[in-house]
Steps between C-alpha positions, in 0.01 A plus 500: 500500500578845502546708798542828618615533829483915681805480783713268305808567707307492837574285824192294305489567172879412439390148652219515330651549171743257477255200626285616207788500236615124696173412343550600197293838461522758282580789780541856453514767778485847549832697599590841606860498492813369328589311835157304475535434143808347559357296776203379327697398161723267722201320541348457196216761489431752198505856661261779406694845647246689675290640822258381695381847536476516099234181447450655133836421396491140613107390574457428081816243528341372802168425425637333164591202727356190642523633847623798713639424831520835737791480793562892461477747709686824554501524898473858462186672680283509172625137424079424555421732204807410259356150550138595411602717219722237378169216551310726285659559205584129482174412526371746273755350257329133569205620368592480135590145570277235336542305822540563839883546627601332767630722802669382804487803775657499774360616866609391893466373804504792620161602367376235760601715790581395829335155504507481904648119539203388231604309193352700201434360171338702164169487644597764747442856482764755430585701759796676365745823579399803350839485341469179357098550367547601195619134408171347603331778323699446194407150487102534474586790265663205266262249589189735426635696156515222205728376291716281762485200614616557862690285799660686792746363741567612782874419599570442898820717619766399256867337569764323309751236614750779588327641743350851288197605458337525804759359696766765394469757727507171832836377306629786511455631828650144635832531249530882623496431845187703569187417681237347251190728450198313504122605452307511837596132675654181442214324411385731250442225236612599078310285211812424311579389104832478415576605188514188290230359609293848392626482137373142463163657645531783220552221255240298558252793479624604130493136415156405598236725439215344687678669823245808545471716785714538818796270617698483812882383339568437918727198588501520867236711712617666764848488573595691859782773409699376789541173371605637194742710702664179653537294199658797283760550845576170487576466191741805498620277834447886692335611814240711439322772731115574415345851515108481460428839281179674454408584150601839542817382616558279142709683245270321227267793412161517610331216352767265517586574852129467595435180267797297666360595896145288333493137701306295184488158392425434145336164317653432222307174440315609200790567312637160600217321374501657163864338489753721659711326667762709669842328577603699823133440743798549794678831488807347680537227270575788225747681603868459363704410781774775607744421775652907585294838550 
């Protein structure tokens, strides 16, 4: 197939990416810079130079494919209306279409809020951040407007075997020295993905399109952040020292500050029984090993 993939050179859609060209895709992406183009080449994916903020130079090449998979975002404060602009001129482009194209969107756990020791599964109602609204809003504007054929997924927090992602800033308070800055308590409990795993989610949504609707790509539930905390201090084989934050303690910006402090578990069963099957259900299992800080 051919696919078009917005945040080709992402934490995700770099993952993403090359599972889809492993299969044997057609994949091109969009790119800003000649950094990312170089990136995304290595890989095997046709770039289109543009913005994210310019759909009209990009949403024609777009819609031309079998399916658009969205892992962009500018993490600026209008990222929300980038995205919607961006979701509207693509669909607006899928309307010439003599069939519906396939679009794979991309939301959070995070829109769940704080799920308060409950396991939460699609059925549940949003209950998002104001900062983080705009995704669930951006959804039902996709899901309501024609011309797509829609499934959005909902990644848990996101980690790779070497400890980034959401582990980064934890690794690297222990290798520093300093106290690790964590969100409210120890037992505040992360949905996690790692990285991988996600892409093989993303995958399996462009491949079959009888996924429709909303999809938690969540491999384990509720992991506390203090556990997470020992095993990454272990593996560096350093003592560690915790410092419970507040949000407005987090250097992560408003949202993200506020969205890490949320205690949820996350279901992603329904995923899992349209066939994902994610290779790292134990976060500890996944991590490279790494004997010095």
């Amino acid at each position: 197939m051919k696919i078009f993939v917005l945040g080709v050179t992402g934490l995700i859609g770099s993952h993403v990416s090359a599972a889809l060209v492993a299969r044997g895709h057609d994949v091109s992406g969009l790119c800003r810079s000649d950094a990312a183009q170089a990136a995304a080449e290595r890989i095997g994916i046709q770039v289109i130079r543009g913005d994210l903020r310019a759909p009209l130079g990009w949403a024609d090449h777009a819609a031309a494919a079998d399916v658009v998979v969205q892992v962009a975002a500018t993490f600026d404060a209008d990222m929300g209306q980038v995205d919607r602009i961006a979701m509207q001129a693509l669909q607006s482009a899928a309307r010439v279409r003599r069939t519906r194209l396939r679009c794979v969107y991309t939301g959070g756990v995070w829109l769940y809020g704080d799920t308060r020791g409950q396991t939460v599964d699609e059925q549940a109602q949003f209950n998002p951040l104001p900062a983080f609204a705009w995704m669930a809003a951006n959804a039902d504007m996709l899901a309501g407007g024609g011309g797509l054929d829609l499934a959005v997924l909902h990644p848990g927090l996101v980690y790779d075997s070497q400890a980034g992602g959401m582990f980064r800033c934890f690794d690297d308070d222990i290798r520093a020295g300093r106290p690790v800055c964590i969100p409210g308590h120890p037992d505040v409990t992360w949905p996690l993905a790692h990285v991988q795993d996600l892409a093989c989610a993303y995958v399996l949504a462009c491949e079959d399109n009888r996924l429709r609707g909303h999809f938690n790509a969540v491999a384990e539930a509720g992991v506390p952040v203090g556990a997470i905390v020992r095993t990454l201090s272990a593996r560096r084989n350093a003592p560690f020292r915790l410092h419970t934050a507040s949000p407005d303690e987090m250097s992560l910006g408003d949202g993200l500050s506020r969205g890490v402090a949320f205690g949820q578990r996350v279901s992603g069963r329904r995923l899992c029984a349209a066939g994902w099957q994610p290779r790292f259900p134990d976060f500890r299992a996944a991590l490279d090993p790494v004997n010095a800080p």
